[in-house]
Steps between C-alpha positions, in 0.01 A plus 500: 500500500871643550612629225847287492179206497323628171846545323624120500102413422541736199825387388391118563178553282697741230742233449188186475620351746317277795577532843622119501756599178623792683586308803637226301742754318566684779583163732224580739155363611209605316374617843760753539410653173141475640634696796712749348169585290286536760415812694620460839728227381917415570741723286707295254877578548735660304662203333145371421380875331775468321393141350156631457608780277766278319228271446189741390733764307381756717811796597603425883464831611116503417451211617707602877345836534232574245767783314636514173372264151297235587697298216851380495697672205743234418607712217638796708724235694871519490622185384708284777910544462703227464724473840824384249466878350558612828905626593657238652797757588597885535659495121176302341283782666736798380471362135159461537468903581680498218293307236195670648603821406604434179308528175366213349703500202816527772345241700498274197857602432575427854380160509668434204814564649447298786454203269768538363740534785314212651600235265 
């Protein structure tokens, strides 16, 4: 059995699940599954390793290559930006530098300021 094969049968079974609810969450046929399991079986892609670990909390890397944690660590994950907190212009991103340089209690100040002049 390849060893890419025993790693989505590990997660699969880790996570309780069947090989007709992992197709189901994946959007595949329960054969596939059957096939990505199986020894001299087809290779799921990318896009569907990626569903598998979403799906059995297992870290993608582990789950690619067989290196690194087996689990996901949702706790050491950054959490997403906002895209409006992005600098729309050259003077947004110089004050910006700005803020993130200051201390918080001038940051506070700062944006206290800003209110102000804003009204």
């Amino acid at each position: 059995m390849s060893a890419l094969s025993l790693r989505v049968r590990k997660a699969r079974a880790t996570a309780r699940l069947s090989q007709a609810e992992l197709a189901t969450r994946v959007g595949v046929k329960r054969s596939a599954v059957t096939q990505w399991e199986h020894p001299a079986g087809t290779k799921p892609s990318v896009g569907h390793l990626i569903q598998i670990a979403l799906e059995t909390d297992v870290a993608f890397e582990w789950l690619a290559t067989g290196r690194g944690p087996t689990r996901s660590n949702t706790a050491e994950l950054v959490p997403p930006m906002i895209m409006d907190d992005f600098a729309r212009d050259e003077h947004e991103s110089q004050a910006l530098n700005y803020l993130r340089h200051f201390s918080p209690s001038k940051r506070r100040m700062a944006l206290e300021i800003l209110a102000v002049m804003s009204r």
